[in-house]
DOMI-293016 format. One record per residue (C-alpha): residue in three letters; x, y, z; residue number from 1. Coordinates in pm, 1 decimal. Example, Ala and Ser with C-alpha at 12.3 -4.5 7.8 and 13.67 -1.06 7.14 Angstrom:
2
vovex code ALA&X 1230.0&Y -450.0&Z 780.0&pos 1;
vovex code SER&X 1367.0&Y -106.0&Z 714.0&pos 2;
//
This chain:
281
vovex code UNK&X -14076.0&Y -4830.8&Z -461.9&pos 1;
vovex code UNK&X -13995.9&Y -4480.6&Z -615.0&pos 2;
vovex code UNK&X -13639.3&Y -4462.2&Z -745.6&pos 3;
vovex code UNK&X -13424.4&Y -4151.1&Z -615.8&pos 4;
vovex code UNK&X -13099.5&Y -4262.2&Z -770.1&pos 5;
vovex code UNK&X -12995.3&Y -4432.7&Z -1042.8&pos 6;
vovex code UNK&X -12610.2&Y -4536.7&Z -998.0&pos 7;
vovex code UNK&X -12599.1&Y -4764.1&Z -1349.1&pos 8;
vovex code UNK&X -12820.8&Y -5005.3&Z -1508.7&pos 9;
vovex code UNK&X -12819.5&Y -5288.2&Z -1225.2&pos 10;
vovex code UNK&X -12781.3&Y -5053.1&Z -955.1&pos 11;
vovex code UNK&X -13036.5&Y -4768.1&Z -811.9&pos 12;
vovex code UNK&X -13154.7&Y -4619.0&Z -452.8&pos 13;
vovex code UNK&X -13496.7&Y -4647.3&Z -372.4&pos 14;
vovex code UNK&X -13717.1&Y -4534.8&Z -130.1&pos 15;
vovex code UNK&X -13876.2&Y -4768.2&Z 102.3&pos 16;
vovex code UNK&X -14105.6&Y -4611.7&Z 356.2&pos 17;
vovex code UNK&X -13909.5&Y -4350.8&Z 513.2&pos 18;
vovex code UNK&X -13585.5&Y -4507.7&Z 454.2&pos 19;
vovex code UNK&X -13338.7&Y -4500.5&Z 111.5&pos 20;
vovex code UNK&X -13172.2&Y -4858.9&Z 21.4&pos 21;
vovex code UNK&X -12981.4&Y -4967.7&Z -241.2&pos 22;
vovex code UNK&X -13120.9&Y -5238.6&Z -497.1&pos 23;
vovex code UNK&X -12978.5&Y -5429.8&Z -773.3&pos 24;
vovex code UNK&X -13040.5&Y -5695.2&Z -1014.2&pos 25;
vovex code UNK&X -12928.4&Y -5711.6&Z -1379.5&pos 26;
vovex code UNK&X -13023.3&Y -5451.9&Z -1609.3&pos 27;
vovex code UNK&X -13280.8&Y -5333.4&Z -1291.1&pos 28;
vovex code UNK&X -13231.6&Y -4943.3&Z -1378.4&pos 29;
vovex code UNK&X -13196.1&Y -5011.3&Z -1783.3&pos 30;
vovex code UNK&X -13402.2&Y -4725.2&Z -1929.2&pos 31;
vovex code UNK&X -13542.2&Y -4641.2&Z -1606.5&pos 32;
vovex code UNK&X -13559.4&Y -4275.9&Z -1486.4&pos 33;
vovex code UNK&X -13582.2&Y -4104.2&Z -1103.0&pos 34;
vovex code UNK&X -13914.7&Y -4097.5&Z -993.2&pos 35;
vovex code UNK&X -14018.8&Y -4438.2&Z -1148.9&pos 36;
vovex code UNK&X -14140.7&Y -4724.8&Z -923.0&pos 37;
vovex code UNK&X -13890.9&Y -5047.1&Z -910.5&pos 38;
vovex code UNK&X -14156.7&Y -5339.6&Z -798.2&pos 39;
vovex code UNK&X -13994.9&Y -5623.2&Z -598.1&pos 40;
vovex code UNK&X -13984.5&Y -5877.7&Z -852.2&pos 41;
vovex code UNK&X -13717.6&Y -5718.0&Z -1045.5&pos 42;
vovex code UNK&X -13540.6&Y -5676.0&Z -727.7&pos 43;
vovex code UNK&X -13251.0&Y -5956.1&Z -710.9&pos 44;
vovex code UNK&X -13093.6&Y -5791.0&Z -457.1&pos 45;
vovex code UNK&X -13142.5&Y -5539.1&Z -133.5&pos 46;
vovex code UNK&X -12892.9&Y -5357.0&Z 90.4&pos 47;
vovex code UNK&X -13049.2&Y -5211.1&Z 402.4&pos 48;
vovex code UNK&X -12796.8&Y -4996.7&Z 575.6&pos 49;
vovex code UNK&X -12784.0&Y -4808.1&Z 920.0&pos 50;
vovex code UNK&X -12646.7&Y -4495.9&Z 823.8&pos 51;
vovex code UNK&X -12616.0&Y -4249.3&Z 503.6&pos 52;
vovex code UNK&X -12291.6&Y -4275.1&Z 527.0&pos 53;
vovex code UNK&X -12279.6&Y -4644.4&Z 457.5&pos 54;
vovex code UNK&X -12565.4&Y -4540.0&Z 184.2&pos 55;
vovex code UNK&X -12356.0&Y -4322.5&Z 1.9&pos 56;
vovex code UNK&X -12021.2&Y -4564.7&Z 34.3&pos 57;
vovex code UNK&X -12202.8&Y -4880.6&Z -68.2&pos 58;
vovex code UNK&X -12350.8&Y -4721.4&Z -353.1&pos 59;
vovex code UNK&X -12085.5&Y -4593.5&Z -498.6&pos 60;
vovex code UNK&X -11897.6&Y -4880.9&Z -470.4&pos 61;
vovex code UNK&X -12155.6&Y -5055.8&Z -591.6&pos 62;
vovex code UNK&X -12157.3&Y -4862.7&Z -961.2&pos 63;
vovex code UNK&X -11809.0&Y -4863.7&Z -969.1&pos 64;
vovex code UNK&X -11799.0&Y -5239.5&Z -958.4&pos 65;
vovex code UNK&X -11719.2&Y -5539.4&Z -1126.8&pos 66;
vovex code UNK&X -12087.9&Y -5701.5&Z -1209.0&pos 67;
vovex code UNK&X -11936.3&Y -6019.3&Z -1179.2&pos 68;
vovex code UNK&X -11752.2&Y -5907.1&Z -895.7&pos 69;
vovex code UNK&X -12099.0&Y -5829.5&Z -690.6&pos 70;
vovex code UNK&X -12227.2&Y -6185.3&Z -797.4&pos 71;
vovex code UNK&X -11908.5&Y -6344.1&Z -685.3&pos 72;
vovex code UNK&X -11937.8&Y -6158.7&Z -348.0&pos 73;
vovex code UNK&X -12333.3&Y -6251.0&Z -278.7&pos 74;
vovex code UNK&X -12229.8&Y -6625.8&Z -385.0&pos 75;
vovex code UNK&X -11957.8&Y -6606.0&Z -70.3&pos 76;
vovex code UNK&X -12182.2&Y -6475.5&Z 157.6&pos 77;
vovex code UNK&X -12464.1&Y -6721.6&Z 62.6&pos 78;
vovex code UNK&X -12213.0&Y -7001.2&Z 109.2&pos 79;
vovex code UNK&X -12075.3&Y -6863.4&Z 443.9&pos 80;
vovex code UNK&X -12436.6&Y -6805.1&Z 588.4&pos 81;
vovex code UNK&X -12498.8&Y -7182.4&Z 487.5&pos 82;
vovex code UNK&X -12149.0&Y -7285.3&Z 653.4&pos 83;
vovex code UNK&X -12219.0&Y -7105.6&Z 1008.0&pos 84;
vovex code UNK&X -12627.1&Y -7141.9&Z 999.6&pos 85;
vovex code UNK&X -12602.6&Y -6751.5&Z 1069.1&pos 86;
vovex code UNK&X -12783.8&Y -6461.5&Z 837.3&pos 87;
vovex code UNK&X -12522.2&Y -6221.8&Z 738.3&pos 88;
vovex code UNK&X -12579.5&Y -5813.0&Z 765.8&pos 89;
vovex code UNK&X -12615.8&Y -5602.0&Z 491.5&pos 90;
vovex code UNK&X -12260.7&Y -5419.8&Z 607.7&pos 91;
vovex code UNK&X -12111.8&Y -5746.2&Z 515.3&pos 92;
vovex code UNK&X -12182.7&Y -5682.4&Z 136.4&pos 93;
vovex code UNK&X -12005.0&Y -5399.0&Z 164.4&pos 94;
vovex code UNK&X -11689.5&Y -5464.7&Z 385.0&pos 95;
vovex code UNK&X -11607.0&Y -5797.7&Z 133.8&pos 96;
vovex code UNK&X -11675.2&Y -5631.3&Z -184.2&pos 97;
vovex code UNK&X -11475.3&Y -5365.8&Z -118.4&pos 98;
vovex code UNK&X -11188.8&Y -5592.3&Z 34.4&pos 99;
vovex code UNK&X -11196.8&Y -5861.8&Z -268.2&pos 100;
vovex code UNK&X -11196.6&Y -5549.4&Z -539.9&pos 101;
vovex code UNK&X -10897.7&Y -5407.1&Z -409.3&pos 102;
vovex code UNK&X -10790.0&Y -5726.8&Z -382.9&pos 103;
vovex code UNK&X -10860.9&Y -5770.0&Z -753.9&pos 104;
vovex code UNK&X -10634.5&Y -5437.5&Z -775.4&pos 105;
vovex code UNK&X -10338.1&Y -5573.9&Z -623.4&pos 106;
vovex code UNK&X -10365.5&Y -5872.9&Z -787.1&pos 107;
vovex code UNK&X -10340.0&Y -5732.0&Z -1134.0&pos 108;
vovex code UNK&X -9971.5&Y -5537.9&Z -994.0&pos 109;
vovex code UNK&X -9839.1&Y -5879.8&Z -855.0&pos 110;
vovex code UNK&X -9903.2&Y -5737.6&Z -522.2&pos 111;
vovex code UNK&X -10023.8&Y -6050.2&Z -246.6&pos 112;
vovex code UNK&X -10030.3&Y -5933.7&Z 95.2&pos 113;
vovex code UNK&X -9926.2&Y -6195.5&Z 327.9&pos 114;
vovex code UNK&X -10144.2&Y -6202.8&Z 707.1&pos 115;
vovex code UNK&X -9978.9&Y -6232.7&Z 966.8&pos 116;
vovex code UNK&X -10288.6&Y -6400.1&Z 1142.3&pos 117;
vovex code UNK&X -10287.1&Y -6672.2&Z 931.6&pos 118;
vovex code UNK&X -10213.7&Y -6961.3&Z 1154.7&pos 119;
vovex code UNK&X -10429.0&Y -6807.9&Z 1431.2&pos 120;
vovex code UNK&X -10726.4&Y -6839.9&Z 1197.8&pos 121;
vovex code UNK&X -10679.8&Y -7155.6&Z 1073.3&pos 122;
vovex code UNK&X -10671.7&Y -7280.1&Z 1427.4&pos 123;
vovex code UNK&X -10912.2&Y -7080.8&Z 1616.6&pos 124;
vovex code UNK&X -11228.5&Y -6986.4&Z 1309.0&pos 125;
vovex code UNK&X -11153.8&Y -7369.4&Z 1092.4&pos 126;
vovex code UNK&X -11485.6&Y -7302.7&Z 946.9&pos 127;
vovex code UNK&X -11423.1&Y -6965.5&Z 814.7&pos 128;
vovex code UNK&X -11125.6&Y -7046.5&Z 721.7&pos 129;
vovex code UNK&X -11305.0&Y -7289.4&Z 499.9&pos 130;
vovex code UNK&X -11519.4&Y -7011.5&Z 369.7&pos 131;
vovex code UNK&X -11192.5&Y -6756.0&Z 270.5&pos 132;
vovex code UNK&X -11050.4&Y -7096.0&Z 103.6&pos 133;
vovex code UNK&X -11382.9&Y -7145.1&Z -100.4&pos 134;
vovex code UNK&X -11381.6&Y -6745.6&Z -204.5&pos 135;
vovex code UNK&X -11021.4&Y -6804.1&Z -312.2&pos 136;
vovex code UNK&X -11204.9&Y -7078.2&Z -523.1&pos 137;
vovex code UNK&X -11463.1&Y -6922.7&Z -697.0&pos 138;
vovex code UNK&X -11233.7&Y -6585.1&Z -755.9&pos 139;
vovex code UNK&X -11013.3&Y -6824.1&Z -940.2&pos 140;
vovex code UNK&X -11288.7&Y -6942.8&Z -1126.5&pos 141;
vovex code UNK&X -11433.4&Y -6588.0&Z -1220.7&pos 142;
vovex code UNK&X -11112.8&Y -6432.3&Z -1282.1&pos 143;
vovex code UNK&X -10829.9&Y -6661.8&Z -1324.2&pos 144;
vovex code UNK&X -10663.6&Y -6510.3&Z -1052.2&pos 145;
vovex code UNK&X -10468.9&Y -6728.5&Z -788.6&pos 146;
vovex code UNK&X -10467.3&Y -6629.3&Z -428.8&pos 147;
vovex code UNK&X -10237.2&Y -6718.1&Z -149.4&pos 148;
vovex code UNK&X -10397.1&Y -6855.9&Z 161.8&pos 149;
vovex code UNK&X -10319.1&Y -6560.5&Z 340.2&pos 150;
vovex code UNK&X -10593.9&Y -6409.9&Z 144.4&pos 151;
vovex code UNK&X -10819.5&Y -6707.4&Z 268.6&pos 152;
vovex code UNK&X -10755.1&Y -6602.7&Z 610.7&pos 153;
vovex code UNK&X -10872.9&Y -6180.4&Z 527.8&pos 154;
vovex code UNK&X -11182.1&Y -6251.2&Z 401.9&pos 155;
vovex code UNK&X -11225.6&Y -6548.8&Z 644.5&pos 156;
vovex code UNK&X -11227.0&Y -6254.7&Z 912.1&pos 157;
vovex code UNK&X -11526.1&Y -6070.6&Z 777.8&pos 158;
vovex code UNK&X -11731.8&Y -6360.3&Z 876.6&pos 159;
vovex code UNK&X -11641.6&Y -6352.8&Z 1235.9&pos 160;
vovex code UNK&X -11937.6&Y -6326.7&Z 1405.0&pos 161;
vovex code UNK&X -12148.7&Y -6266.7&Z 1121.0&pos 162;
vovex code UNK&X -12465.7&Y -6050.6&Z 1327.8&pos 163;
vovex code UNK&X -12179.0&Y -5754.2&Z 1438.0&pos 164;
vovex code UNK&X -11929.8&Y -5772.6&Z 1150.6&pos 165;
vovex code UNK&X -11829.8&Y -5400.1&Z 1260.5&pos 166;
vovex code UNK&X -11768.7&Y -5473.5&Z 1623.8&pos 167;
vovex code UNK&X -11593.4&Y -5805.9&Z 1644.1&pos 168;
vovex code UNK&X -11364.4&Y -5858.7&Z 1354.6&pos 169;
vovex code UNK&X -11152.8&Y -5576.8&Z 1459.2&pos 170;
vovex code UNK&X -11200.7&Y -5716.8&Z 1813.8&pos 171;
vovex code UNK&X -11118.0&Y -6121.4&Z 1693.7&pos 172;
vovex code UNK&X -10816.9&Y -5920.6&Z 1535.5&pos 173;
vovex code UNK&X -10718.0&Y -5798.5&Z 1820.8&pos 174;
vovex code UNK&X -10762.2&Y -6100.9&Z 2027.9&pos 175;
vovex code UNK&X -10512.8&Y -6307.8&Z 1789.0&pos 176;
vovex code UNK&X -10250.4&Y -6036.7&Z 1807.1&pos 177;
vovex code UNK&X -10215.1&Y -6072.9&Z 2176.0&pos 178;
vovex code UNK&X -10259.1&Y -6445.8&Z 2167.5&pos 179;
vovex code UNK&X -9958.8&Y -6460.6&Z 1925.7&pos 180;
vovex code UNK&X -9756.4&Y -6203.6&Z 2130.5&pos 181;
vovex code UNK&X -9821.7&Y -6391.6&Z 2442.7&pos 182;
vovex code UNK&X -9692.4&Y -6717.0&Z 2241.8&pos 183;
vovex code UNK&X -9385.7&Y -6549.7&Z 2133.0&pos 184;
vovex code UNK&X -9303.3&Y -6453.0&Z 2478.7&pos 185;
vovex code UNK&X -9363.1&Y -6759.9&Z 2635.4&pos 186;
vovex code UNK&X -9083.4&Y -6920.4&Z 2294.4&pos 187;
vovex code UNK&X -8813.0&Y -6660.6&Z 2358.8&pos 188;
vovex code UNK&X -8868.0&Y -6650.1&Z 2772.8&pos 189;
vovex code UNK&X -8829.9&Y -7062.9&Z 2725.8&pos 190;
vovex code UNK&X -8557.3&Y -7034.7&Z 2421.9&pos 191;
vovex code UNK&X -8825.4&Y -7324.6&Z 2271.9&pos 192;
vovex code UNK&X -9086.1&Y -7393.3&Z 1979.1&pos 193;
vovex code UNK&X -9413.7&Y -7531.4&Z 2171.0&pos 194;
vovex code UNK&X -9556.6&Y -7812.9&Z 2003.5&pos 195;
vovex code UNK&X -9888.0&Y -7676.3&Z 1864.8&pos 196;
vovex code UNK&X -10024.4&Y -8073.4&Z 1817.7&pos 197;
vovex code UNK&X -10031.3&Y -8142.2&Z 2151.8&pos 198;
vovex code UNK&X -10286.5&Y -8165.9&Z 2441.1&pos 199;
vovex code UNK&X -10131.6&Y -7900.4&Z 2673.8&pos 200;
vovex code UNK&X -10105.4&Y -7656.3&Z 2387.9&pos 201;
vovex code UNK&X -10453.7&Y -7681.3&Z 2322.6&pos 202;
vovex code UNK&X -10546.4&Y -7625.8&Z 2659.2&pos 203;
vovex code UNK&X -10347.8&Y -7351.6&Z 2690.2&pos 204;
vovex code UNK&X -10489.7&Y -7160.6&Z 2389.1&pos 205;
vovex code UNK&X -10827.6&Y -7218.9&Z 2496.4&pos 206;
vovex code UNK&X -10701.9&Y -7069.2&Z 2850.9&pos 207;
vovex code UNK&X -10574.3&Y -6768.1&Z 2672.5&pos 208;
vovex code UNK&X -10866.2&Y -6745.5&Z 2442.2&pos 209;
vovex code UNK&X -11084.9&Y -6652.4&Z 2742.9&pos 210;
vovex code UNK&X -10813.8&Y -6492.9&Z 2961.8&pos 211;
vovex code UNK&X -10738.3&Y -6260.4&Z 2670.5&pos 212;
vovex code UNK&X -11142.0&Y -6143.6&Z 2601.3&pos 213;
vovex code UNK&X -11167.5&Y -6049.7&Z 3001.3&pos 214;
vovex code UNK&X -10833.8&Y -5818.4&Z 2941.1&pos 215;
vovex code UNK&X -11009.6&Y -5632.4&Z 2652.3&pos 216;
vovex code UNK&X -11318.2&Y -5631.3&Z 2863.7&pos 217;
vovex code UNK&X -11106.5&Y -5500.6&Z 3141.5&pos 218;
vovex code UNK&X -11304.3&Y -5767.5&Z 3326.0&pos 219;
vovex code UNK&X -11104.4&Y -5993.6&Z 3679.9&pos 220;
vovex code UNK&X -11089.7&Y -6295.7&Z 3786.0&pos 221;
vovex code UNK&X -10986.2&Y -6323.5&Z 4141.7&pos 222;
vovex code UNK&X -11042.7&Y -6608.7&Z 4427.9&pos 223;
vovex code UNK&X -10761.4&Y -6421.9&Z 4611.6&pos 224;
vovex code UNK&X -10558.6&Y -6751.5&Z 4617.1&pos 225;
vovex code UNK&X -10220.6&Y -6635.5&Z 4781.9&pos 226;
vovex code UNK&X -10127.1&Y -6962.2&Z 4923.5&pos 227;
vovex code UNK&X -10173.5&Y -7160.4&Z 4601.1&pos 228;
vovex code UNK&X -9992.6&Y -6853.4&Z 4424.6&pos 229;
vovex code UNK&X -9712.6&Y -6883.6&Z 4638.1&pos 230;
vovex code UNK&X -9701.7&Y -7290.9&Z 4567.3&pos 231;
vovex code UNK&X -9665.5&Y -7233.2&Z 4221.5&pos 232;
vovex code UNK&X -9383.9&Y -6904.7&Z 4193.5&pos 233;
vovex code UNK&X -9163.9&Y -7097.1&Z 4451.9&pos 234;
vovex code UNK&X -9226.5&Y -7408.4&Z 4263.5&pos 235;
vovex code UNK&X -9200.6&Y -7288.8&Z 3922.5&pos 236;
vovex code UNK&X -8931.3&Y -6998.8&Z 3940.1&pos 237;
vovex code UNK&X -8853.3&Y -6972.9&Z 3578.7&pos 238;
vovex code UNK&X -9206.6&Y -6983.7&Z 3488.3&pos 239;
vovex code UNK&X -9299.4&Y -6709.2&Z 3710.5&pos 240;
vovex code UNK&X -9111.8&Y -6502.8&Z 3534.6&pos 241;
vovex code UNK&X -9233.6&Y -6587.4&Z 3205.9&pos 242;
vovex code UNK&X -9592.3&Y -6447.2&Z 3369.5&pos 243;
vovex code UNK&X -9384.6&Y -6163.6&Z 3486.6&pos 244;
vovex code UNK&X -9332.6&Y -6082.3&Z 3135.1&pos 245;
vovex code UNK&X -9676.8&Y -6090.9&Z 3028.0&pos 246;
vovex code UNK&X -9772.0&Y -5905.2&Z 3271.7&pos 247;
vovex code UNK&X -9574.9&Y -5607.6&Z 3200.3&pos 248;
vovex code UNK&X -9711.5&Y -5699.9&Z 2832.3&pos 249;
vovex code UNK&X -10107.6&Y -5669.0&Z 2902.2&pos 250;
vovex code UNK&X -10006.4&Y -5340.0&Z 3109.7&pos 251;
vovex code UNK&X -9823.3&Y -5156.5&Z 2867.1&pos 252;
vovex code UNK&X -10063.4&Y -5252.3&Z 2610.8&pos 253;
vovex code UNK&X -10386.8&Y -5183.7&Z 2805.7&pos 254;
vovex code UNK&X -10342.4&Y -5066.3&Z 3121.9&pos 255;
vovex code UNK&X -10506.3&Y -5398.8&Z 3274.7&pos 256;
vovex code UNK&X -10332.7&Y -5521.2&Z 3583.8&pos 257;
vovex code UNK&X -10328.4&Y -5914.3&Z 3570.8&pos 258;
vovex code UNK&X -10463.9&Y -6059.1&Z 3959.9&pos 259;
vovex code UNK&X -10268.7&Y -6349.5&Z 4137.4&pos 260;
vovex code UNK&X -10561.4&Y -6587.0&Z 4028.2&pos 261;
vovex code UNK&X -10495.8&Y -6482.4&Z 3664.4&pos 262;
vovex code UNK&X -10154.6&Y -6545.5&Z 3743.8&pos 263;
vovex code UNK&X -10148.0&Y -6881.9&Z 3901.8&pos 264;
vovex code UNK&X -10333.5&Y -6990.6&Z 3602.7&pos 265;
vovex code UNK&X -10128.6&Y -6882.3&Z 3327.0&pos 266;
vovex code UNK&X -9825.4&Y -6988.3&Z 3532.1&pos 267;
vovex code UNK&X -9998.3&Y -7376.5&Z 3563.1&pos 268;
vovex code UNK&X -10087.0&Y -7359.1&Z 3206.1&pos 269;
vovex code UNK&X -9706.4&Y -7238.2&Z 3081.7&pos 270;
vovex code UNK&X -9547.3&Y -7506.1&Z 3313.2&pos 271;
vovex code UNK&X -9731.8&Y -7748.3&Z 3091.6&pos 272;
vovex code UNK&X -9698.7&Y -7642.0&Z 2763.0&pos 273;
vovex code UNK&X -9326.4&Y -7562.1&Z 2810.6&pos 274;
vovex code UNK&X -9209.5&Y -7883.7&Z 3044.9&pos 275;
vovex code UNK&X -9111.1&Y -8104.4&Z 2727.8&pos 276;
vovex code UNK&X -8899.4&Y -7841.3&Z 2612.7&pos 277;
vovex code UNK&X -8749.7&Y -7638.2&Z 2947.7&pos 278;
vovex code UNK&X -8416.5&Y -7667.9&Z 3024.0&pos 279;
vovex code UNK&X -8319.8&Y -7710.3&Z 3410.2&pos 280;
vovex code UNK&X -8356.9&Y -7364.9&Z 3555.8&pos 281;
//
C-alpha cells in the first residue's frame, strides 16, 4: 500500500485499491516518505471510513493524539466487542477517542460532567454499563485520572448497538429522555417516588421501552378497544389523567397522537406501578 499522507510517525493514509484509510502502528511512518509502500505486517492498526470527511477528522485526530491514548481506546473497544459478541465499526474509533481526549481535557481543569442518563443506563444497557466502568478502569490505570460514574455511563453509550453507532446512540439517547420524562410525570401527577425494585416497575419500563420506539417511529398500535378503554378511564379516573398528561407530552414533543389502545395500556400499566403509593382520588 502506497502512502499519501504521513500524519506522524505511527500514523499515515494509505491507499488501498481505490479507497484512502488511515493506518497506524508504532513508529509505522518513522523515516518513511509519501509514495513509499506500508506492507501489512507493520500495520497494527486500520480505520476504514465511509466518507472523506470522517477521513480527514479521524486523521487528524489521530496525530494530534495521545499514543497511549489510541492504545487505551482500541483496548476498550476490544473488550466491549468481547462483552456484546458484536464487531465494532471503524466510526467507533473515532467517536470514543475523541470523547475520552476531551475527556482527558476536562479532567486536567477539574471539570466532571455529570449525565443525566445515568440511572437509565445502568438499568436498561447493564452490560455496557460494565464496559464505560472498565474504561473508567484502565484510564485510571494509564493516567491516574479518576472518573465519576457518570463518565461510565457516556462512553457506555457509544457501544449501543455497536453495527450503527451513528444512528442509534443519539436515538437510545433519545429514548431514555422520554422514558425519564414520562417517569417524572407519572411522580409529580401521583405526588409519589415509584419503587424502581419492584415487579410492576419493571413491567412498566419494559412497556414504555417499546411504546416509546413506535412514537419515534411514528408507528400505532390500535385494536380499536373503546369498551375496554372506557372500563379503565371510568375505573381509574386519576390515572386517566396521568395518560392525559403524557399525551399532551408525546404531542408537543413529536407531533404523534397516542390511540385509545396505547392508552388503555399505559393507563393499566400506571395503575400498577402507582397503586402502593396513590392516595384515594
Amino acid at each position: 500500500m502506497k502512502i499519501s499522507q504521513i500524519l506522524n510517525n505511527n500514523v499515515a493514509i494509505v491507499r488501498k485499491g481505490d479507497n484512502e484509510v488511515v493506518v497506524y502502528a508504532k513508529g509505522l511512518a518513522f523515516k518513511k516518505k509519501k509514495g513509499q509502500t506500508i506492507t501489512s505486517a507493520e500495520i497494527e492498526k486500520m480505520y476504514v471510513l465511509d466518507s472523506n470527511k470522517m477521513l480527514e477528522h479521524f486523521s487528524y485526530l489521530l496525530s494530534q493524539s495521545d499514543e497511549k491514548c489510541i492504545v487505551l481506546v482500541n483496548d476498550i473497544i476490544i473488550y466491549g466487542e468481547e462483552k456484546l459478541h458484536q464487531k465494532a465499526n471503524d466510526y467507533l474509533s473515532l467517536t470514543l477517542l475523541d470523547h475520552i481526549s476531551f475527556a482527558l481535557e476536562r479532567a486536567q481543569k477539574g471539570q466532571f460532567i455529570r449525565s443525566p442518563l445515568i440511572w437509565e443506563v445502568k438499568r436498561f444497557y447493564p452490560k455496557h454499563f460494565e464496559i464505560g466502568l472498565y474504561a473508567l478502569q484502565v484510564i485510571k490505570e494509564s493516567y491516574s485520572v479518576e472518573f465519576p460514574e457518570d463518565e461510565a455511563a457516556s462512553i457506555a453509550l457509544h457501544f449501543v448497538n455497536l453495527q450503527d453507532v451513528r444512528n442509534n446512540v443519539d436515538d437510545a439517547i433519545e429514548a431514555m429522555e422520554v422514558l425519564r420524562d414520562i417517569v417524572s410525570i407519572v411522580q409529580f401527577h401521583y405526588g409519589i417516588k415509584i419503587d424502581d425494585t419492584s415487579f410492576h416497575y419493571m413491567r412498566f419500563m419494559t412497556h414504555l421501552q417499546y411504546f416509546i420506539q413506535r412514537v419515534l417511529r411514528h408507528e400505532t398500535f390500535e385494536d380499536n378497544d373503546f369498551t375496554l378503554h372506557k372500563q379503565i378511564r371510568t375505573s381509574y379516573k386519576k390515572t386517566y389523567g396521568c395518560v392525559q398528561k403524557i399525551k399532551v407530552y408525546i404531542a408537543e414533543r413529536y407531533q404523534h397522537e397516542i390511540t385509545i389502545d396505547e392508552e388503555t395500556y399505559l393507563m393499566l400499566h400506571i395503575q400498577q406501578v402507582t397503586r402502593k403509593g396513590e392516595r384515594k382520588e
